[in-house]
C-alpha positions as CSV (number, residue, x, y, z in Angstrom):
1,X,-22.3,-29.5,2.3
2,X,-18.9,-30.2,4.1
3,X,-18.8,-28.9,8.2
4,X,-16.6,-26.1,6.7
5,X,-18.9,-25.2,4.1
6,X,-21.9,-25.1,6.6
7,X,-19.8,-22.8,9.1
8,X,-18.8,-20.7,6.1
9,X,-22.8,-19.9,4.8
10,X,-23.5,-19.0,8.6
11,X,-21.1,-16.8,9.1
12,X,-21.4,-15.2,5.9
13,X,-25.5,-14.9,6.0
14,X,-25.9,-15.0,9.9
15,X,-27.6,-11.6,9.8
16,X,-29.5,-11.6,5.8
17,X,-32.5,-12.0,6.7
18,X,-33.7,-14.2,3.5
19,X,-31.3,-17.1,4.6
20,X,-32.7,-17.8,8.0
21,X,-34.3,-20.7,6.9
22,X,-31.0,-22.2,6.0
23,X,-29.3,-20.7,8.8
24,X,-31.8,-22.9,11.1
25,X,-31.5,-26.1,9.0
26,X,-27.7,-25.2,9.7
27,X,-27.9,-25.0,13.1
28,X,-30.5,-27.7,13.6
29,X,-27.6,-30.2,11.9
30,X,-24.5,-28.3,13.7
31,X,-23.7,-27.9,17.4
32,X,-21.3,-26.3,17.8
33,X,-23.2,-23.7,14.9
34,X,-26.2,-24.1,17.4
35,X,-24.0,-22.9,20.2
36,X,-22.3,-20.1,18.3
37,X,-25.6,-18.5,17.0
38,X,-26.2,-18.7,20.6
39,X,-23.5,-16.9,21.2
40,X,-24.0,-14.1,18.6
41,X,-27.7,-13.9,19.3
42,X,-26.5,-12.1,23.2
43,X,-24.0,-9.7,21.3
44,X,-25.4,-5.9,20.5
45,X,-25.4,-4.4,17.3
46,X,-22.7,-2.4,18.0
47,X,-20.6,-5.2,19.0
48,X,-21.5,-7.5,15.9
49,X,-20.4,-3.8,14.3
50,X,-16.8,-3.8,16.4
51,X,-16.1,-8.1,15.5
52,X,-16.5,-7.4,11.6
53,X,-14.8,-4.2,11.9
54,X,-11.6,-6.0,13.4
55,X,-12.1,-9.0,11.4
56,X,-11.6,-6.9,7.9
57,X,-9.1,-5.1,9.6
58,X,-7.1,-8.4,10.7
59,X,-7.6,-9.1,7.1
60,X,-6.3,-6.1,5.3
61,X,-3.2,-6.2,7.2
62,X,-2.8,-9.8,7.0
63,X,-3.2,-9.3,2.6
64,X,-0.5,-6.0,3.7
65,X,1.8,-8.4,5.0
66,X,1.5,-11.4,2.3
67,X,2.5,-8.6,-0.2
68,X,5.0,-7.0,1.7
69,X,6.6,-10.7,1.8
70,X,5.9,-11.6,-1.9
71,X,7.8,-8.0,-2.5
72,X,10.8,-9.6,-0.6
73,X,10.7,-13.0,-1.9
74,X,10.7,-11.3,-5.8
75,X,13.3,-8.2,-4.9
76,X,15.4,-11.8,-3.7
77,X,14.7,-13.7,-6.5
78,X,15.6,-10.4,-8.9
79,X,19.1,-9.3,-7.3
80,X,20.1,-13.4,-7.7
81,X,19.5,-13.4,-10.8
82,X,21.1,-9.8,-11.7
83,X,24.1,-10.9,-9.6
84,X,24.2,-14.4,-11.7
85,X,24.3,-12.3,-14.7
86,X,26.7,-9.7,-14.2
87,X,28.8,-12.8,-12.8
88,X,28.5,-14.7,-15.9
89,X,28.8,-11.2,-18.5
90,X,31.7,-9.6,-16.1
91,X,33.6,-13.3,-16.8
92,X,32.9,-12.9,-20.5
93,X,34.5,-9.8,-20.7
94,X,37.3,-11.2,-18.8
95,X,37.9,-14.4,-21.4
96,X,37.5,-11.9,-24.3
97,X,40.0,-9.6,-22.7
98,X,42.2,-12.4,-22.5
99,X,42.2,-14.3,-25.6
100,X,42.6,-10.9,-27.3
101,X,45.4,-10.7,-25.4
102,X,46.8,-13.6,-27.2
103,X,46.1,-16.0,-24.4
104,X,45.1,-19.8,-25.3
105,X,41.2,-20.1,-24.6
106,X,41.6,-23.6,-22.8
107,X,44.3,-22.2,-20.3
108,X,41.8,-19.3,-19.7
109,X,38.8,-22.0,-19.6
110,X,41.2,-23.8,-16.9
111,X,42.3,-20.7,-14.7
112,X,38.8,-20.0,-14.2
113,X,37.7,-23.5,-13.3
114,X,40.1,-23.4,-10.7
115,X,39.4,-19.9,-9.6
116,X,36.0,-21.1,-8.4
């Protein structure tokens, strides 16, 4: 188990009651673990309550705000592309409305280029 892995399982079973035995073989290995569950042993219920209270907090608006800027990223990526293809359909109008017109296609073809 990476140093990661092993701070992960205690945090996550710190409290179960059935993982103390690994929590100890953690803590036995790790310390900095040792000295956190050191830490968290002198904290009351109510403040262990209070911590994971503001942790899923910090969470939720942390997932509020990855949304919030995947919603911009996609609205950007959608208005690019609708602009792109109104600009493209909006010229094909324009070369149709020309050569109907009688105009010779490569002259159109050329204007355009240039218009760029």
């Amino acid at each position: 188990m990476s140093e990661k892995e092993r701070w992960a399982v205690f945090f996550k079973y710190y409290n179960d009651t059935e993982k103390q035995p690994l929590i100890q073989e953690i803590t036995r290995k790790e310390e900095g673990i040792a000295m956190a569950a050191d830490v968290i042993s002198g904290f009351t219920a109510d403040e262990v309550a209070f911590f994971h209270e503001m942790s899923v907090e910090k969470y939720e608006l942390d997932m509020r705000a990855h949304a919030q800027e995947a919603e911009e990223i996609g609205e950007a990526r959608g208005e690019a592309r609708g602009r792109a293809e109104g600009e493209a359909k909006e010229r094909a109008r324009i070369l149709n409305l020309l050569k109907r017109a009688g105009y010779d296609t490569q002259g159109i073809e050329a204007a355009l280029k240039n218009s760029e």
